[in-house]
C-alpha positions in Angstrom: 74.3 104.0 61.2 77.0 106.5 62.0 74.8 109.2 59.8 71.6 108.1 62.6 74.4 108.3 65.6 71.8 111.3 67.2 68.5 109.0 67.1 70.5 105.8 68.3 72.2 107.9 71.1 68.5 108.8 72.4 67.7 105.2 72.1 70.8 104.0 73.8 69.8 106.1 76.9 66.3 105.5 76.7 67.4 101.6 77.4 69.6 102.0 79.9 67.2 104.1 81.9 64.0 101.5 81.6 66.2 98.7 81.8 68.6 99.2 84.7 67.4 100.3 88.3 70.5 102.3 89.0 70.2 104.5 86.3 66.2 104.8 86.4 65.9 105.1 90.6 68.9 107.5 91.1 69.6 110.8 90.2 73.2 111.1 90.3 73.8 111.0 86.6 71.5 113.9 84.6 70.0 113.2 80.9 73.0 115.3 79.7 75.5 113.6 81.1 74.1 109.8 79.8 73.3 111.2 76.6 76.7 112.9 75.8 78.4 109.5 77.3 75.9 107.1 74.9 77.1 109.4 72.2 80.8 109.5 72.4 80.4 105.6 73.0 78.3 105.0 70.4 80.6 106.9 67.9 83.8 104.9 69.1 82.1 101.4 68.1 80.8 102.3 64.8 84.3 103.4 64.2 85.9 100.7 65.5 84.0 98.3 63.4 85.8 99.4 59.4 88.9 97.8 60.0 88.8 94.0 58.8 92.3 93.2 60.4 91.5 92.6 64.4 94.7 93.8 65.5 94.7 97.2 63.4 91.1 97.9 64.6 91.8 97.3 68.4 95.2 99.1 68.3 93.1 102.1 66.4 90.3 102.2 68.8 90.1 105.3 71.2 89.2 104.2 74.9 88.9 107.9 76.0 84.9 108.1 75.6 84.8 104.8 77.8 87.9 105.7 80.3 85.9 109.2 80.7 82.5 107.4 81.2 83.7 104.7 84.1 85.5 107.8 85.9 82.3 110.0 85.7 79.8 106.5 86.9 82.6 106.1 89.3 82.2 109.7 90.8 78.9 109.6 90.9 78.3 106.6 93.2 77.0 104.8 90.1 77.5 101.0 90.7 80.1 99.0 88.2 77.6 96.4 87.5 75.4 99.2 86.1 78.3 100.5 84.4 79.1 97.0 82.5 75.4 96.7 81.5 75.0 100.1 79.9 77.8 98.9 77.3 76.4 95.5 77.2 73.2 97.4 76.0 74.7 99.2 73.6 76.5 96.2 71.8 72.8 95.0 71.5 71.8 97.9 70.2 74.1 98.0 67.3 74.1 94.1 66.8 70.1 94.2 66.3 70.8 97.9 64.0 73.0 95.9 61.9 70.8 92.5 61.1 67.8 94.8 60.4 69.4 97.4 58.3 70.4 94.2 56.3 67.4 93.5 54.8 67.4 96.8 52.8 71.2 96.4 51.2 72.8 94.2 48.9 72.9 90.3 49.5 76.7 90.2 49.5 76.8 92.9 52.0 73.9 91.1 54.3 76.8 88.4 54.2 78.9 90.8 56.3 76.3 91.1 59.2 77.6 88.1 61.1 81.6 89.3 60.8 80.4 93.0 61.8 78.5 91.4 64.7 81.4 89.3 66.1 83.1 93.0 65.5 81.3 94.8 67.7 81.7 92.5 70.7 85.2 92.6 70.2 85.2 96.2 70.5 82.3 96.4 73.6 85.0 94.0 74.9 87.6 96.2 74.9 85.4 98.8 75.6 83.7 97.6 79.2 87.5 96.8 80.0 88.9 100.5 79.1 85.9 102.2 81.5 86.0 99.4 84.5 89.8 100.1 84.7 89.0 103.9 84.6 86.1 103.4 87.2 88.6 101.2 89.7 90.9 104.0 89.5 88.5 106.7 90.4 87.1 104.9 93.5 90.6 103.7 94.6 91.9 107.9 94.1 88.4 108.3 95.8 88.6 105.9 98.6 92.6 107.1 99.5 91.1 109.9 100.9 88.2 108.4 102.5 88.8 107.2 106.5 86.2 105.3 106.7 87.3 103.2 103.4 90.7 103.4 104.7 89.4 101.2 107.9 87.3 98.8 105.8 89.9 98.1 103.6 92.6 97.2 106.3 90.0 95.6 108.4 89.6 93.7 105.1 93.2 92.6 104.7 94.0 91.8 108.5 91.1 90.1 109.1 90.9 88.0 106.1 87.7 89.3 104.6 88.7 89.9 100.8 86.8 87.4 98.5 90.1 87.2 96.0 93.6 88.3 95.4 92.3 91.1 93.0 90.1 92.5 95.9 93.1 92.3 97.9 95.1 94.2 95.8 92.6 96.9 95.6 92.5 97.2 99.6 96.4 97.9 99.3 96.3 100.5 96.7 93.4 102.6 99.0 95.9 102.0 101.5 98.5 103.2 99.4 101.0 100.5 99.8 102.5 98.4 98.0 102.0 94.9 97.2 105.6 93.6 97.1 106.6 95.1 100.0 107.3 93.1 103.2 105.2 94.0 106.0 104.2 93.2 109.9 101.1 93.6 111.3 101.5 95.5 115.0 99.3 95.8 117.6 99.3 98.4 120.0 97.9 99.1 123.3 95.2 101.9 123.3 97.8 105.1 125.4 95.5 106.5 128.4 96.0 109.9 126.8 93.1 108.3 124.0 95.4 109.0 121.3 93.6 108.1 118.0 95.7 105.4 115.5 96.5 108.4 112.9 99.2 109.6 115.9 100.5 105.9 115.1 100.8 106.5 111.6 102.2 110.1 111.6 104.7 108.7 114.4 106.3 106.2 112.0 106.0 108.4 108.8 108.0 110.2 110.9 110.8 107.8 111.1 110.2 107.2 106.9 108.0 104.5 107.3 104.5 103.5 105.4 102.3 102.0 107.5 98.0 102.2 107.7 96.2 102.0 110.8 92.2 101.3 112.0 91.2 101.5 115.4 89.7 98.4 117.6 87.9 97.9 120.9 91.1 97.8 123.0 93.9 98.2 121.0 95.0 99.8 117.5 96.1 97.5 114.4 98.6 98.7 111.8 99.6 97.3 108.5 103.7 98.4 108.4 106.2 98.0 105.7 109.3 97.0 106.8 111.1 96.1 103.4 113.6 99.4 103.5 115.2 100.3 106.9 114.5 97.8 109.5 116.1 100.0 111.9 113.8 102.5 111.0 110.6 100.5 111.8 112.4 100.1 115.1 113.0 103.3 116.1 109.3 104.1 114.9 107.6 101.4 116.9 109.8 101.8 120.0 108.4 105.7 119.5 104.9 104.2 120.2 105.8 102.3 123.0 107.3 105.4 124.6 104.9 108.1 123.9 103.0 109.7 126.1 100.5 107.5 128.1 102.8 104.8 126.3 101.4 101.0 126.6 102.7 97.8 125.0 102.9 97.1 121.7 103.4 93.5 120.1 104.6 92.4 116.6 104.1 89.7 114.0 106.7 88.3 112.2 107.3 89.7 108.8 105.1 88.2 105.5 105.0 88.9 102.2 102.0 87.4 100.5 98.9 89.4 101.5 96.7 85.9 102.8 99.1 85.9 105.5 97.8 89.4 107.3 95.2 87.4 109.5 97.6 84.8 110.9 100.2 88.4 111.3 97.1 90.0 112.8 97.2 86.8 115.7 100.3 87.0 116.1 100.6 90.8 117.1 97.7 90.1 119.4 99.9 87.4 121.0 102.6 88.9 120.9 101.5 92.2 122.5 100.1 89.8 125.5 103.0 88.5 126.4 104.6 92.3 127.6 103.4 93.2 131.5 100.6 95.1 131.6 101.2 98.7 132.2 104.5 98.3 130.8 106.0 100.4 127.5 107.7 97.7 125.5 107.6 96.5 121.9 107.2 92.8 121.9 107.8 90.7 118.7 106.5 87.4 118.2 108.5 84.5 119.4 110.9 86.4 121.3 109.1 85.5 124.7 108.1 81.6 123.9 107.2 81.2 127.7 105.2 84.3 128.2 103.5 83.4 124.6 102.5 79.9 126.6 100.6 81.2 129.3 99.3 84.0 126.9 97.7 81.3 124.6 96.1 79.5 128.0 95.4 82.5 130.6 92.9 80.1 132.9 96.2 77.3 133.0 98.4 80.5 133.3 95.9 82.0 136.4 95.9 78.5 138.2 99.4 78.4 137.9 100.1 81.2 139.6 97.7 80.7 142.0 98.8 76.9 143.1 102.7 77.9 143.4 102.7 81.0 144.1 99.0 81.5 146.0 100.5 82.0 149.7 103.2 85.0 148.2 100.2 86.5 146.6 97.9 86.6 149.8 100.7 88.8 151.6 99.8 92.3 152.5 100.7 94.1 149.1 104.3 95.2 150.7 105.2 92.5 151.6 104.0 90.7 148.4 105.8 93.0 145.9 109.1 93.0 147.8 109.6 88.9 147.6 108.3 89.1 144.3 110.8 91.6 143.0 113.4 89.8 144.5 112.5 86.6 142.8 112.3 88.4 139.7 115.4 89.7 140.1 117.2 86.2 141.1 116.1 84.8 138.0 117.1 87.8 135.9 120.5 87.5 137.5 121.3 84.0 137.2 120.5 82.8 140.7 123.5 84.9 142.2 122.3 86.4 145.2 125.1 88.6 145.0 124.5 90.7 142.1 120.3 90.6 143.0 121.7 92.7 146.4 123.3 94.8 144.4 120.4 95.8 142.2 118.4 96.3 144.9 120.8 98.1 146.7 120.1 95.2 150.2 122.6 93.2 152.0 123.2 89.9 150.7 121.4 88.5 153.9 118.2 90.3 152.8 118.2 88.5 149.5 118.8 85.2 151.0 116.3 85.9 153.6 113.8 87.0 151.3 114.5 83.7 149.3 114.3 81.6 151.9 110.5 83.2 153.2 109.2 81.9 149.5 110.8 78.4 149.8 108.8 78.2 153.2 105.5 79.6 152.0 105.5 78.0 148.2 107.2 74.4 149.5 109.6 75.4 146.5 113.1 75.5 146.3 115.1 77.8 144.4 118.3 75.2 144.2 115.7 72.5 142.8 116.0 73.1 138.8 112.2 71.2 138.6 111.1 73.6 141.8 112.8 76.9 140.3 111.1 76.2 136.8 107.7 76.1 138.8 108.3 79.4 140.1 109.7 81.2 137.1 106.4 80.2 135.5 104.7 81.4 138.0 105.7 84.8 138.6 105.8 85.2 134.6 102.4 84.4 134.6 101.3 87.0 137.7 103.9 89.7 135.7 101.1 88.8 132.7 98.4 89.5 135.4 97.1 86.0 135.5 97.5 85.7 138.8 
């Protein structure tokens, strides 16, 4: 057989050609290329097949014909499947070589057939597995520098769309990160200036961190690795949140095993709702528990507002945002009318004044702790624009 390896190359490609339609019905490998690659393969399994000891012969066999033919497929936009098949073929090929050239030798060497047969698998085995590795490689080294694959394949990972942990692990390495890293899933608000999400990226590589990003309808998602400087990943995100035409930017909590990117992915979203809109902060998850509330249920969080605070929120807008900032103010200050004056640069008078004008129109009093919870809720959920 190896003195016939010319006429069983030609055969080889003749059969993958009628017998696969991504080899017949595309043109992105020539009859050059397929030949040269049925030969070399070819050559390798007759060779492999001397060797009686299995370990010997698969320790001896050269993968280079088949690592050279799944890069080339791979580069050619040649499927895998077709790929697999073409060495499938050519296992037949020399299986059905072997039980006819049989009849013509020997009976004690027909009694090898079988052996030689099981053989040849073996090898076509080790074979399909040598090129399919070579193939992933190419279309990951392929795909790295490939945007659009680069989106798909975080898209994939945040949104839960890999079929297994293998195809997972593949969407990392396009991404090139790494898979036991720890990570958070941000999401950031859109800047007005229309900044794309590779300013994201650039921003944090900036501050030494890996990250990946894909743009959505209103916001930008990013896939960031927080496993080496914490502070870091910080000082990067709080970059975001501060750039020009800066907007909010919310933050999952951190994960390790790659089927938790979805529920990070939610938890960003939430998280990044829970900051005032127009504002330039970086939110994590869990840190506001009340905003996150009203977040989750914006029509509760609407008629909230609305019922306590409806009556502040009809004022003419001046007089609307001045009680409103004082209220804010109260709460952030502990109920101490004193130091709210003082922040606001007022009289003490004015604050209590002020005060006193929302206990009349709400029917709420500050003193009440039942009443002052009410209103807290309230004016978080008009801060969230619910109201």
């Amino acid at each position: 057989m190896a003195a016939d390896l010319a006429e069983l190359a030609h055969r080889l490609a003749e059969l993958i050609v009628t017998s696969d339609y991504a080899y017949a019905e595309t043109s992105k490998l020539s009859p050059v290329e397929l030949l040269q690659a049925c030969h070399d393969n070819l050559a390798t399994i007759l060779a492999g097949l001397g060797d009686a000891d299995d370990r010997t012969r698969l320790a001896r066999l050269d993968r280079r014909p088949a690592a050279m033919a799944g890069r080339l497929k791979a580069e050619r936009g040649v499927p895998l499947p077709a790929l697999l098949h073409a060495f499938r073929l050519a296992g037949r090929l020399v299986a059905e070589e072997l039980a006819a050239r049989s009849e013509a030798v020997d009976p004690a060497e027909a009694m090898l057939v079988p052996e030689l047969a099981a053989r040849t698998w073996a090898v076509i085995d080790e074979l399909s597995g040598a090129a399919a590795e070579a193939y992933a490689a190419a279309t990951v080294a392929h795909a790295r520098d490939d945007v659009a694959a680069r989106r798909r394949a975080l898209r994939a990972l945040v949104w839960g769309e890999a079929r297994d942990r293998a195809e997972l692990l593949q969407h990392l390495q396009v991404l090139r990160l790494e898979a036991r890293d720890h990570y958070v899933v941000v999401c950031a608000e859109r800047p007005g200036n229309g900044a794309d999400p590779a300013g994201a990226e650039q921003a944090l590589t900036r501050h030494g961190v890996r990250s990946a990003w894909c743009a959505e309808v209103r916001h930008d998602l990013g896939l960031v690795a927080v496993a080496e400087r914490p502070d870091r990943v910080a000082a990067g995100l709080s970059a975001l949140a501060t750039a020009p035409g800066a907007a909010r930017v919310g933050v999952s909590r951190p994960f390790v095993s790659l089927e938790d990117a979805p529920r990070a992915r939610r938890e960003a979203e939430l998280a990044l709702q829970t900051a005032p809109p127009g504002s330039a902060e970086v939110v994590r998850f869990g840190d506001r528990p009340t905003a996150l509330l009203l977040s989750r249920a914006p029509e509760g969080a609407h008629e909230l507002a609305r019922s306590v605070l409806g009556p502040v929120l009809d004022l003419p807008a001046e007089d609307r945002d001045a009680l409103l900032a004082t209220l804010g103010h109260w709460f952030d200050c502990d109920g101490s009318a004193t130091a709210v004056a003082r922040v606001q640069h007022f009289h003490r008078n004015t604050i209590h004044q002020r005060l006193r004008r929302i206990e009349q129109l709400t029917g709420r009093a500050c003193s009440r702790p039942v009443d002052a919870a009410e209103l807290h809720l309230a004016l978080q959920a008009v801060r969230l624009g619910h109201g």
